[in-house]
N, C-alpha and C positions, 0 to 999 in steps of 0.2 A: 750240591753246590758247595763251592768252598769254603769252609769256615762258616757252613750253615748252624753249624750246632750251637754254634759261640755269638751270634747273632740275630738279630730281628730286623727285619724287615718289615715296613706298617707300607703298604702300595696306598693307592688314592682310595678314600672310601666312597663306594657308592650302595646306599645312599650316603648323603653326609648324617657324620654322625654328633657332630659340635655344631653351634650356631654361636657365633662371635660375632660381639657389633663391632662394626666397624667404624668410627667416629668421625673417620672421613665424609661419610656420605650420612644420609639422613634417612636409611632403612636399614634393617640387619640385614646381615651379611655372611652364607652360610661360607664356611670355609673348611676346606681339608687340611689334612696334614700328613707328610711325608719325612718320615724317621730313617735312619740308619743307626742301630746303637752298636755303638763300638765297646766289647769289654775293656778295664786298664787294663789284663793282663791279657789280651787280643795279643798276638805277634804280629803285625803290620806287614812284614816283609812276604809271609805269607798269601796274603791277601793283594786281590788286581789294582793296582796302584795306577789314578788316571790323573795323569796332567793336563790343566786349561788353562786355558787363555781367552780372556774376551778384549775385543774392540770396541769402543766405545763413543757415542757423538760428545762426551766430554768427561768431568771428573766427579758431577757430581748426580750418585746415584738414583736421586730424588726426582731427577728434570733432566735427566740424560736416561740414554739408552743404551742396551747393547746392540752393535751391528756386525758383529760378528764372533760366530761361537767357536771353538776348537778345544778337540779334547784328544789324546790318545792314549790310550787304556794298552799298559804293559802289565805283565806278567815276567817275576824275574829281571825287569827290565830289556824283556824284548817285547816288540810292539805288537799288539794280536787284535786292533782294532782304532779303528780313528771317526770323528765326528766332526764336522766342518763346515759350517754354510754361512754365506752373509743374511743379513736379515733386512728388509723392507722397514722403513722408516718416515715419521713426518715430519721430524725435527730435522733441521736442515744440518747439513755436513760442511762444519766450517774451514777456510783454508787451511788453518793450522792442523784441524784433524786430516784432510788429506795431502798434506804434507807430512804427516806423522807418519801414518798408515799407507798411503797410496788408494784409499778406496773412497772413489768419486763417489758422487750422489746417484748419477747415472747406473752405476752399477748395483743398486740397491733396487732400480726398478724390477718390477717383479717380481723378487724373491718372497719365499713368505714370509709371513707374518711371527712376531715374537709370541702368540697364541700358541702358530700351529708350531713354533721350535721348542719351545721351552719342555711340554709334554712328551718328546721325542730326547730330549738332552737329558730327563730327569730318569726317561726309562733305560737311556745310558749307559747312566753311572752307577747302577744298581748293585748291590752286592761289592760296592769300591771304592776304597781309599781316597779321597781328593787330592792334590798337592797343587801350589800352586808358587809362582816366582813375586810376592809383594801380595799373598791371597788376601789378604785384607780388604782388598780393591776389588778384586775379583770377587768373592764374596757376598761382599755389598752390594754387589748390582742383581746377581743374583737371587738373594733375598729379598731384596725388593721389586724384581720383577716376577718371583712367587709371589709376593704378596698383592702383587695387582692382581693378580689373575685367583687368588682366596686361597694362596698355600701357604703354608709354615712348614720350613723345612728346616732342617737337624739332621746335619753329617758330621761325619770324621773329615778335617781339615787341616792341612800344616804347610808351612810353608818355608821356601828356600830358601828366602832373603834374612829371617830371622836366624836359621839355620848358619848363615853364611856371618850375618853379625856376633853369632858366639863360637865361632872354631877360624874364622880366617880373621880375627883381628888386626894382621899385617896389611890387611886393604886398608886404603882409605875409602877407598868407594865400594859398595856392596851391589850393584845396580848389575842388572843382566848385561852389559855390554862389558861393564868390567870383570865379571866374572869370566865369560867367556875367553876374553882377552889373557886371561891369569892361568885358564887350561888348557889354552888353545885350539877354543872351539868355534865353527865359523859357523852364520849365520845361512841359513837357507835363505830368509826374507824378514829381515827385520822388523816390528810392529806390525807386522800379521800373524794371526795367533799361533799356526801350526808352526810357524821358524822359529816363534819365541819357546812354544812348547817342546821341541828337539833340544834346544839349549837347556834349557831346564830343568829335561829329561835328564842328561850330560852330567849336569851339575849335582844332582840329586844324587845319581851313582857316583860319583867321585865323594862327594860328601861322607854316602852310608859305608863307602868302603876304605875308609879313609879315617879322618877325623870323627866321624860318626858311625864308626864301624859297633861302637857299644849299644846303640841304639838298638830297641828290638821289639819291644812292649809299646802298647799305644801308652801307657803313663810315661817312659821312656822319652816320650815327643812330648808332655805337657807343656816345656817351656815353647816350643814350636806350632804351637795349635792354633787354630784360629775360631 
């Protein structure tokens, strides 16, 4: 596997091997954990670099959800695998989110469940890079939907928009429509994850070949991390 030597990989333990209470609830709570450690002097470019994007019933990752995952996993920056599904939800999908997104509630019926995706998304990303366009946000949902489900998770993360506020200072706006705009990149389907993720994709290569061509080491990216 690539860049096996230079890394660890912890998969889900069974049995568990930690038991962490969990103060939410009023029994313990056995919980796994899922690592990726990344060396500082790891090359990142190296390494299968996946972009995501989630959809979301709102902004805040506590009492919101994700309803839609997307990820595509390049190599060199060509694409050599993708991940995409919506997800079934009970919190209701407000007008504004499907006027954001385009994804009614209807379309949410039957899909599965954030259970049966998250286990499937986490086996993934395995052995790769994250990046993401504002991953802060991304991130956060993420983590906290590990954590319902009794994961702790620890990746390698970075993200465009930070990326985008220290070498393109001539924007005013740093936002995925304006960057686009600025490389003349066009939208497959705006606020659906895989359109946003092609843009991203876009941006990241222009970025590392570019303005961040110095870039190379994961210390390299520490101002960019998340």
């Amino acid at each position: 596997m690539l860049g096996l030597e230079l890394s660890v990989f912890k998969s889900v333990f069974y049995p568990y091997q930690n038991v962490v209470e969990n103060k939410d609830v009023e029994e313990l709570t056995l919980r796994r954990s899922i690592q990726f450690r990344f060396s500082e002097q790891n090359r990142f470019r190296e390494y299968p670099l996946i972009v995501f994007d989630f959809e979301t019933t709102g902004l805040d990752f506590n009492n919101d959800q994700i309803i839609e995952f997307g990820a595509i996993k390049y190599v060199g920056f060509k694409p050599v695998d993708q991940f995409s599904t919506l997800v079934s939800t009970k919190i209701p999908i407000t007008d504004t989110i499907e006027r954001l997104t385009g994804i009614k509630a209807e379309m949410l019926v039957g899909k599965p469940s954030i259970k049966e995706i998250l286990p499937r998304f986490l086996n993934f990303i395995e052995g790769s890079v994250l990046v993401a366009h504002n991953a802060s946000f991304d991130m956060g949902f993420l983590r906290a939907e590990c954590l319902r489900q009794a994961i702790d998770i620890e990746w390698p993360v970075f993200c465009t928009l930070k990326m985008a506020r220290e070498y393109l200072t001539q924007l005013e706006r740093k936002s995925l429509d304006a960057l686009a705009q600025y490389y003349g990149f066009d939208f497959e389907a705006r606020h659906r994850s895989i359109g946003d993720i092609k843009v991203t994709a876009s941006v990241l290569e222009e970025l590392l070949s570019e303005e961040g061509k110095h870039l190379q080491t994961w210390f390299d990216l520490t101002p960019f991390r998340v």
